[in-house]
Structures are given as structure tokens and as C-alpha cells.
Backbone as CSV, one residue per row, in Angstrom:
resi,resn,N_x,N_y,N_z,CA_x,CA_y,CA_z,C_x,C_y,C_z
1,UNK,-3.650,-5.790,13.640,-3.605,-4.877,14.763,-4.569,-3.725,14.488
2,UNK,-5.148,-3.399,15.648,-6.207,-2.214,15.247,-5.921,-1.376,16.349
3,UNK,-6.444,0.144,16.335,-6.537,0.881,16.828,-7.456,0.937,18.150
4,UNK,-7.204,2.100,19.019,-8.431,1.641,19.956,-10.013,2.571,18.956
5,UNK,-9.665,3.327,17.921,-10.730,3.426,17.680,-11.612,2.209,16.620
6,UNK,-10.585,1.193,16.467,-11.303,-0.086,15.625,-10.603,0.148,13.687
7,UNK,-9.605,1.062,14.186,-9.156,1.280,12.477,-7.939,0.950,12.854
8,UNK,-7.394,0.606,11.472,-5.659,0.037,11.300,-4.906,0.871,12.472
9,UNK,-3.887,0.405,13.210,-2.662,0.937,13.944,-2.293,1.461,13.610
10,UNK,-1.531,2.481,14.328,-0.820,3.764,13.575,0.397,3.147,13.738
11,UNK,1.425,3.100,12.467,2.547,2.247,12.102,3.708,2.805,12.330
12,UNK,4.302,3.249,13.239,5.104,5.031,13.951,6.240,3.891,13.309
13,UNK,6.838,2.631,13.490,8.206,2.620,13.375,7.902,2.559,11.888
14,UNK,7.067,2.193,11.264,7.343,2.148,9.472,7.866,3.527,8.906
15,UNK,6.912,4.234,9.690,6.488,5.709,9.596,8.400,6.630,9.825
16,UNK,9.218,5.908,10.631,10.497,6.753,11.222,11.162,5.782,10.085
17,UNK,11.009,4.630,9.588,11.993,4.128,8.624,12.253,4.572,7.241
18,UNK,11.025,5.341,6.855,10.897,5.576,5.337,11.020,7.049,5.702
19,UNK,10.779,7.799,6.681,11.474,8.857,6.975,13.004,9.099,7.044
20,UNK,13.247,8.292,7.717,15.288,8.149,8.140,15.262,7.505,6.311
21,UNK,14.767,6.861,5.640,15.344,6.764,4.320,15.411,8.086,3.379
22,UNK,14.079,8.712,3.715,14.003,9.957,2.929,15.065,11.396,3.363
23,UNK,15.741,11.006,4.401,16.421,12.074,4.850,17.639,11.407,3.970
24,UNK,18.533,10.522,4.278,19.302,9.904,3.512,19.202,9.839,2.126
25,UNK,18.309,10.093,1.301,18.686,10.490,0.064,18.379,11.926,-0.257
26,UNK,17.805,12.622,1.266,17.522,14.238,0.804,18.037,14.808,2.244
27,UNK,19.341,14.863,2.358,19.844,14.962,3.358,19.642,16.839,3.978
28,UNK,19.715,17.432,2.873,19.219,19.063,2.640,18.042,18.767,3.083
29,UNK,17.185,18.133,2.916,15.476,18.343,3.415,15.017,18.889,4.554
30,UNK,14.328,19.623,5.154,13.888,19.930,6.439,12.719,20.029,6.961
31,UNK,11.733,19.882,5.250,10.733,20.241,5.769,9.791,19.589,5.065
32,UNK,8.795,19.359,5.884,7.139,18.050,5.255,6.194,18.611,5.630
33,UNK,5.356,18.118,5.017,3.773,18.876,4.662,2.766,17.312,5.328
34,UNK,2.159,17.123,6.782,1.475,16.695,7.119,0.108,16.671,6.954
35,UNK,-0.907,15.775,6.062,-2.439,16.083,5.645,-3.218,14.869,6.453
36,UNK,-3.184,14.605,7.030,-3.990,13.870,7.716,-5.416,13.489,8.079
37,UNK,-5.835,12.694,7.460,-7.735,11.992,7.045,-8.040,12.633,8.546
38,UNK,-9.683,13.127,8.211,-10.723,13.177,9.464,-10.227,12.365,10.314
39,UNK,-9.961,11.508,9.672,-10.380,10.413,11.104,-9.270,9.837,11.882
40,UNK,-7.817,10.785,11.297,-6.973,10.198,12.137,-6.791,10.800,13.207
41,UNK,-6.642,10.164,14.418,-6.474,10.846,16.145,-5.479,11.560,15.670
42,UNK,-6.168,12.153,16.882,-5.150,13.618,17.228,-3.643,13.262,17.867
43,UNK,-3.715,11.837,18.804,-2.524,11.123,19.321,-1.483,10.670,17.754
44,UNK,-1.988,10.450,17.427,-0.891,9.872,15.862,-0.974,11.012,15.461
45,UNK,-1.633,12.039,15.169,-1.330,13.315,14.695,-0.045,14.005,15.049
46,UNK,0.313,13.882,16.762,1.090,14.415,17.402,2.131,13.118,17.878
47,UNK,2.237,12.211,17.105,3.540,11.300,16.769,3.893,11.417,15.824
48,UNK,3.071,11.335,14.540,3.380,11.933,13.766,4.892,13.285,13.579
49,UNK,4.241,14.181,13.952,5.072,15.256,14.113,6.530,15.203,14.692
50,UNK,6.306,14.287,15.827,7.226,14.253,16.935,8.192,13.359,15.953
51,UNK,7.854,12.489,15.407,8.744,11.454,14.650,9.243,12.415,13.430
52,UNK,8.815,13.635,13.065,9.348,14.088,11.943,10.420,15.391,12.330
53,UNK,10.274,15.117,13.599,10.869,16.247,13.837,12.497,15.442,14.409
54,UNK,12.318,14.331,15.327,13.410,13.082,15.743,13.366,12.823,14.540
55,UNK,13.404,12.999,12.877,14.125,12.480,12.056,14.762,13.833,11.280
56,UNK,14.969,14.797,11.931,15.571,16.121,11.433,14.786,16.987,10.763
57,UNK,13.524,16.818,10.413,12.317,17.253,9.586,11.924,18.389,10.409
58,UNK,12.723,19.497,10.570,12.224,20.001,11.413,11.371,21.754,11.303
59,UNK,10.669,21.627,9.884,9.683,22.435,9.380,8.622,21.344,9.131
60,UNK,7.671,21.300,9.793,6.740,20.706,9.786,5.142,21.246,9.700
61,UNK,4.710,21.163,8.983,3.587,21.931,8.279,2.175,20.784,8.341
62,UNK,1.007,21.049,8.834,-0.217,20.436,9.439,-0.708,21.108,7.960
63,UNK,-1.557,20.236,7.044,-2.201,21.173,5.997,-3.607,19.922,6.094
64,UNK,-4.702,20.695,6.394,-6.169,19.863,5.449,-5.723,19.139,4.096
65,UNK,-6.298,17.982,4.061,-6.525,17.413,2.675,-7.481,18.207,1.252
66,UNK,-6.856,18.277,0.407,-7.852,18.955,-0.692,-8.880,18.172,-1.001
């Protein structure tokens, strides 16, 4: 499966499963640090988020890659 820009699919349900796992063993957690490559759209950028926030993650932090 590819993207419409010709790169891998953005994998949103993998993406909410290993999230809903990580809340379940860090049930206190609230908050993730999003770094996201040049080249990922701005649309998965902002599913991204949305999925971290529908998994209780709800300090969500956009940071550049080092």
C-alpha cells in the first residue's frame, strides 16, 4: 500500500494499537513527544495527533527531529 505521495501508508490503526498498549501498561501517561520526517504529510501529521489524543495522550508535543 502506498501513499498518494508514492511512500509507505500511513498505518493509523497500527499506530492506535501500540498506543492503546502503551497506555495500558502506563496508564498515568499523558503525554508524547511527536518528531515527524520532512516528508511526512501534514494529513498523518494531524492523525497522528488526533489518534493520540482518542487514546488519552492528551499532552501532545510536535518537536523537529535532531
Amino acid at each position: 500500500m502506498t501513499s498518494a505521495g508514492g511512500g509507505a501508508a500511513f498505518d493509523r490503526r497500527s499506530l492506535a494499537d501500540k498506543l492503546k498498549t502503551l497506555k495500558t501498561s502506563l496508564p498515568d501517561q499523558s503525554a508524547i513527544t511527536v518528531q515527524p520526517e520532512d516528508a511526512v504529510a501534514y494529513d498523518d501529521l494531524v492523525s497522528t495527533v488526533d489518534i493520540c489524543l482518542g487514546e488519552q495522550l492528551r499532552n501532545v508535543t510536535v518537536a523537529p527531529l535532531n
